[in-house]
Each structure stands twice: as C-alpha cells, then as structure tokens.
C-alpha positions in Angstrom: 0.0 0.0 0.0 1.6 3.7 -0.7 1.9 6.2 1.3 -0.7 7.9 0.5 -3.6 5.2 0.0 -2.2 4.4 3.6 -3.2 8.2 4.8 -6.2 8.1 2.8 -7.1 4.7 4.5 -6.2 6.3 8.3 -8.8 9.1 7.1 -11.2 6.5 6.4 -10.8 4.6 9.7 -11.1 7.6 11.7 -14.0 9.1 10.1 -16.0 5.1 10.4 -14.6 4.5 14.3 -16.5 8.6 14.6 -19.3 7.7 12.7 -19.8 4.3 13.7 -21.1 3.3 10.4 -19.9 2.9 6.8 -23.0 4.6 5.4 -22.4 8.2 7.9 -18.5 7.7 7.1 -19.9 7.8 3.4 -21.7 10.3 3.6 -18.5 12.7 5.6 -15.9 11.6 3.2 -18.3 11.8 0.4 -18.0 8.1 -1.3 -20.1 5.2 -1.8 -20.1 3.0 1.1 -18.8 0.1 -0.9 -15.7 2.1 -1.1 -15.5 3.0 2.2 -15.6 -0.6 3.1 -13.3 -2.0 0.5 -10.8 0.9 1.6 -11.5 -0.6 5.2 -10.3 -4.4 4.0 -7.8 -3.2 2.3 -6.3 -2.0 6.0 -6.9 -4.9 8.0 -5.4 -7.4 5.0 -2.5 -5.0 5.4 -2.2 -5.0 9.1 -2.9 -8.4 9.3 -5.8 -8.2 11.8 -9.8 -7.1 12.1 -10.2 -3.5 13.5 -13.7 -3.6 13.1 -16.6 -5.7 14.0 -19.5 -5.8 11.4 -23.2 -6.1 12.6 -26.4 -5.6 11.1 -26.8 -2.4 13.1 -23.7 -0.8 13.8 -19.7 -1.5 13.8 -18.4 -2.1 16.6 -14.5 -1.4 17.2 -12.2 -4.6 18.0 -9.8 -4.4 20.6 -6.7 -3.6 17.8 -9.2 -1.0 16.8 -9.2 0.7 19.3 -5.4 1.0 19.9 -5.1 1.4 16.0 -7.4 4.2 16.4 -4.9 6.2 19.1 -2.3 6.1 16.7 -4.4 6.8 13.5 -5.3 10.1 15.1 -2.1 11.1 16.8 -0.8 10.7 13.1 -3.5 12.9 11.2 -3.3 15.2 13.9 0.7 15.7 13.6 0.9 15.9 10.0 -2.3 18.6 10.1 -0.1 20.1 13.0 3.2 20.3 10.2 0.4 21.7 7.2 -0.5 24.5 9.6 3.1 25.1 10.2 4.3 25.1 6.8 1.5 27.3 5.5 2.3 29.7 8.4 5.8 30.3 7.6 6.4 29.1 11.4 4.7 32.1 12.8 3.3 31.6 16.5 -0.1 31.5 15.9 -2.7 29.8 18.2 -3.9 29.1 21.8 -1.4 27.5 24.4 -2.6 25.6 27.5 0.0 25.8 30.1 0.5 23.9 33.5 2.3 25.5 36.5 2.7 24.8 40.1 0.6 27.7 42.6 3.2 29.5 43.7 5.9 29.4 41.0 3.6 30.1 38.3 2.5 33.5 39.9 5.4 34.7 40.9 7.9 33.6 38.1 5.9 32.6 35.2 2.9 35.3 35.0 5.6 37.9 34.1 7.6 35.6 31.6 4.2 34.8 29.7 3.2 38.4 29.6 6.3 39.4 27.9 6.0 36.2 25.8 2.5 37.8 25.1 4.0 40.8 23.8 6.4 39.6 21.7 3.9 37.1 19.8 0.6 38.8 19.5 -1.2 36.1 17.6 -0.8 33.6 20.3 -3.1 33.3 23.5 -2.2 31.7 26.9 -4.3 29.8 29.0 -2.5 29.1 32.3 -3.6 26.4 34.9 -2.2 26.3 38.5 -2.1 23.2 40.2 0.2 21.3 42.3 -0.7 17.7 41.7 0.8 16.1 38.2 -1.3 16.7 35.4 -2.0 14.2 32.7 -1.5 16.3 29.7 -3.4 14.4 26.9 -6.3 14.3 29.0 -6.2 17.8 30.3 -5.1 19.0 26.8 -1.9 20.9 28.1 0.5 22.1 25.6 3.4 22.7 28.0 3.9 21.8 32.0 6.2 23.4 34.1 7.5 21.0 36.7 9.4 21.7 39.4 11.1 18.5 42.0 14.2 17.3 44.4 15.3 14.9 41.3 14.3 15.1 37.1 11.5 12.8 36.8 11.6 9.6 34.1 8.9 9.9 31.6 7.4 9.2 28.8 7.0 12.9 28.1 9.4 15.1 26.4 11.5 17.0 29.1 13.4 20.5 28.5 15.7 20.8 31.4 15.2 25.1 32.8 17.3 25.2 35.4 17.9 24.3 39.3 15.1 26.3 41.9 17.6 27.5 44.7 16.5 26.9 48.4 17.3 29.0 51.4 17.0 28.1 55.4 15.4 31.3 56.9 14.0 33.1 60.0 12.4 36.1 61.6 14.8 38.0 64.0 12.1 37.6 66.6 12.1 34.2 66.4 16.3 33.9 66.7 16.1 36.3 69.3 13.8 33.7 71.3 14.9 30.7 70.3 18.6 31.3 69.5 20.4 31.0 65.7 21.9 27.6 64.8 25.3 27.4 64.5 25.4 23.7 63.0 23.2 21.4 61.1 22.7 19.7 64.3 21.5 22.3 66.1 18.2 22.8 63.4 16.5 19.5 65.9 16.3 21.4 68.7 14.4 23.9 66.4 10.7 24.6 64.6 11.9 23.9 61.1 9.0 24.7 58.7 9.3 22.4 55.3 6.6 21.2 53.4 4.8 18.2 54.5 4.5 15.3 51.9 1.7 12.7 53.0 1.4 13.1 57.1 5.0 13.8 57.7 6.8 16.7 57.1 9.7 16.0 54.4 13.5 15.1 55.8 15.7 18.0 55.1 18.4 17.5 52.7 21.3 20.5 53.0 24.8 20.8 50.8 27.7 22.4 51.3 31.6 22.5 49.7 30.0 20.0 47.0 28.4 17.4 50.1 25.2 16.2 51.1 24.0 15.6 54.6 20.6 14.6 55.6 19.3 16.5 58.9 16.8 14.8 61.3 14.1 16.9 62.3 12.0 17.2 65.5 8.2 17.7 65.0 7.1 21.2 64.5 4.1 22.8 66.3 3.4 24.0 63.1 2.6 22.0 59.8 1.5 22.7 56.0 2.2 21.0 52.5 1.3 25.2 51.4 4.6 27.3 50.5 2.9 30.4 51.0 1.9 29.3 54.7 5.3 28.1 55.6 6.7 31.6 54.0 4.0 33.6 56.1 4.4 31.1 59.2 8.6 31.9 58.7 7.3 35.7 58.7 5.3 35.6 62.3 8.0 33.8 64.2 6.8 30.5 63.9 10.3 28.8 63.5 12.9 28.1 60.7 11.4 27.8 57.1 12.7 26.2 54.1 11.7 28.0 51.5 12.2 29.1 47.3 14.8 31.9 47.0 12.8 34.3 44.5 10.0 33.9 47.2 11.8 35.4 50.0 14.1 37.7 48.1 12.0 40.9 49.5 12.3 40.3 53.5 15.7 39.3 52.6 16.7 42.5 51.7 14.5 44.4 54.2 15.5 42.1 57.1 12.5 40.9 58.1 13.6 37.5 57.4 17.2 36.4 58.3 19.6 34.0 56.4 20.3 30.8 58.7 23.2 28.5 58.5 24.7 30.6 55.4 27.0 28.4 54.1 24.0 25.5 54.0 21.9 25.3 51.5 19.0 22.8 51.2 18.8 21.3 48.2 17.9 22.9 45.2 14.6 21.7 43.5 15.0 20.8 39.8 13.0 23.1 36.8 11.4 21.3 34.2 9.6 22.1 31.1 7.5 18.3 29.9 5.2 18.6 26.8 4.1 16.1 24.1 6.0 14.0 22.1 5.1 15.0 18.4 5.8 14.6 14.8 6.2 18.2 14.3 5.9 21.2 17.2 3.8 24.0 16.9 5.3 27.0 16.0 3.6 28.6 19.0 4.4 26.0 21.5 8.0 25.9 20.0 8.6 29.3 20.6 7.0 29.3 23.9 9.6 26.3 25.1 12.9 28.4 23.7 11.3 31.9 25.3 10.6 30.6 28.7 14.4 28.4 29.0 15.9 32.0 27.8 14.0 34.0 30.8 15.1 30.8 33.3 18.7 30.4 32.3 18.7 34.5 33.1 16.7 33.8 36.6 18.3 30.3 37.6 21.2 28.6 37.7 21.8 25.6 34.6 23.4 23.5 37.8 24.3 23.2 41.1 
C-alpha cells in the first residue's frame, strides 16, 4: 500500500470508528459505502488483523481498533499540526494551555508569559495552577512546568530550565527567642518549617563545599504542605522555614527574614519544562519552550 492510500485509508478509519457506520462515514468523506468498506479491508489485510466488527446495526470497534485508532489520530493530527506550520511560515499563531505549580507560576511565570504575550501577538495563553501532576493528553496541556528534588523519568518530552535555589530562613524575633543555629545539628532542637508530603513533614536535605548531609528533624508545632503558609508562618516567628529563593528575596533584603546557616543550602529543586511527544511542534508551543528556558537560564542557575 503507498503512502498515501495508507493516509487516505487512516482518514477513512477515523472518520467510520466517529461515525460508527460505513454509510455516515460515506456520507462525511463523500463516497459510496462500498468504497468505504473496500478501503476498510484493504487496511486490515495490510495489518494483518480485524479493526472492526461488522453487525447488522452498527460496527463495533475490535480491541486492535481501538489501539489502532490512538495512533491513527495522533498521526492525522501531527501531520495537520506540520500543514499549519508550513502554511504559516512558522509564525506563533494559536492558543497554548500551560500547566504550572501555585506559587511558582504567579510569581515567576505570569511575568515571563506576559512578555512572551507581547512579543507574539497572535498567540493566547491559558495558564492552569495546580500542584498535583497533570495528565497532559487528557487535560489538553500544551506545555507543564515542573518543578522537584530529582528530574523525573517519563514518557514525556522534558526540556531541562534550570535548578530552583533553596534557602534556610527566619524572623529576627524568632532567633532572638529561640537562638540562631550554629550547626546542622543544632536545626532538631528547632521549629523547622518544610513542606509536608503525605502526614509527615519532608527530611531535610542541605549541601555544602560539594556534600550532602541529611538532617533529622523534631516535629514542629506548626505543619503545612502550602509554600505560602510556611513563608507567612517563617514571617510571624513560627520557627525556621525552608523556602524558594525568589519567594523570599523581598524580607531578605529588608531584614524581616534572616539568612540561617549561610554556608547551608537545602537542596535545590529541579525546573522542568514536559510537553508532548510529536511529529512536528507548533510554532507557538516551539517558541514558547525556547522563550521561557531564555527567561530561566537569566533567573536560575543551569546547575548546582
């Protein structure tokens, strides 16, 4: 079978598995339905196997069908995908869905889309927050911005943006109360304020000089899997917080939060960019990719 009786046979797959009949297929693609369903043969004797089941009333889609059916339109959708690009001379053009975590999307990507926005004025972005790992093909995201301790293994495609720094931070009222750690140690005779995973609080990973030591924590009086709560919590004295650089920046350099254990760091959090595996990219989602790892390799470091 060429190429193209093979694309002209995926057509006609699709459009009978949407239809659910050779005669409403017919009737879409505009042929008799005997040639609808000889074009139908023709792709099972090729692939060796039934993709649909014939009844009186209605086909019915076979188990192979269905996968075949996945692929069929991943395929018609890429190579429509690579017309539009072609015909638009690679122009961003279109709508983007994007992903994001709460509190990184706000504070670091809002102001990267908007100049993304004004640079490419024939593309739109929909942004959705969320913390919890979103299936893209299901939630029809374009691009998800990822952010963990290691770079996760996936199916996806991955663009590496750079390493989140981390910073161990207080208020001066609570150090003048409860004293400022001296070692790594000292942080378990402390409130330390990091964000809970499942019922426990996370264990506190801090490097220094190129080494990694893991610090045992006591239990704090006060608990939260938020970022924002922790950075407030830090902010009203409630103990020793673990938090995102770029989100305590401000009090930083006001002083009313207070660098602890300088020369430890907790471990930085790796930036991810995940999107789709596909024939051909988007111009839009393309240029949205190399735009935001410009704007993170200026805001973050490439590695530890």
């Amino acid at each position: 079978m060429a190429s193209r009786d093979l694309f002209e046979s995926l057509k006609t797959f699709v459009e009978v598995a949407r239809a659910g009949s050779l005669a409403g297929a017919a009737r879409v693609l505009r042929r008799a339905p005997s040639a609808v369903s000889r074009e139908l043969g023709a792709l099972e004797e090729r692939l060796g196997t039934e993709l649909v089941r014939r009844t009186t009333r209605r086909l019915q889609l076979t188990a192979a069908g269905e996968r075949y059916l996945t692929h069929a339109r991943g395929i018609l959708e890429s190579l429509d995908e690579a017309e539009r690009d072609l015909q638009e001379h690679g122009v961003p053009r279109g709508a983007l869905r994007v992903s994001a975590p709460t509190v990184f999307g706000p504070a670091v990507l809002v102001p990267w889309v908007e100049a993304f926005l004004r640079a490419h004025p024939e593309v739109s972005v929909e942004l959705v927050l969320e913390d919890a790992l979103v299936d893209l093909m299901q939630g029809g995201v374009d691009v998800a911005v990822r952010i963990a301790p290691r770079l996760e293994s996936s199916a996806l495609m991955q663009r590496r943006l750079g390493l989140q720094p981390y910073v161990l931070c207080a208020s001066p009222a609570y150090l003048r109360e409860r004293g400022t750690p001296r070692r790594a140690r000292d942080l378990s005779q402390h409130e330390v304020l990091v964000p809970m995973r499942g019922p426990s609080a996370r264990p506190l990973e801090l490097q220094h000089a190129g080494r990694t030591q893991e610090v045992r924590l006591g239990r704090s009086r006060f608990r939260s899997n938020s970022l924002p709560a922790l950075h407030v919590a830090a902010r009203n004295g409630l103990g020793i917080a673990s938090l995102p650089e770029y989100l305590v920046a401000p009090e930083l350099e006001s002083g009313a939060l207070t660098r602890v254990l300088p020369p430890l760091r907790p471990m930085p959090r790796h930036i991810s960019a995940v999107y789709l595996r596909r024939a051909a990219m988007p111009a839009h989602v393309r240029a949205f990719l190399d735009f935001i790892a410009d704007r993170a390799a200026r805001s973050f470091p490439a590695r530890d």
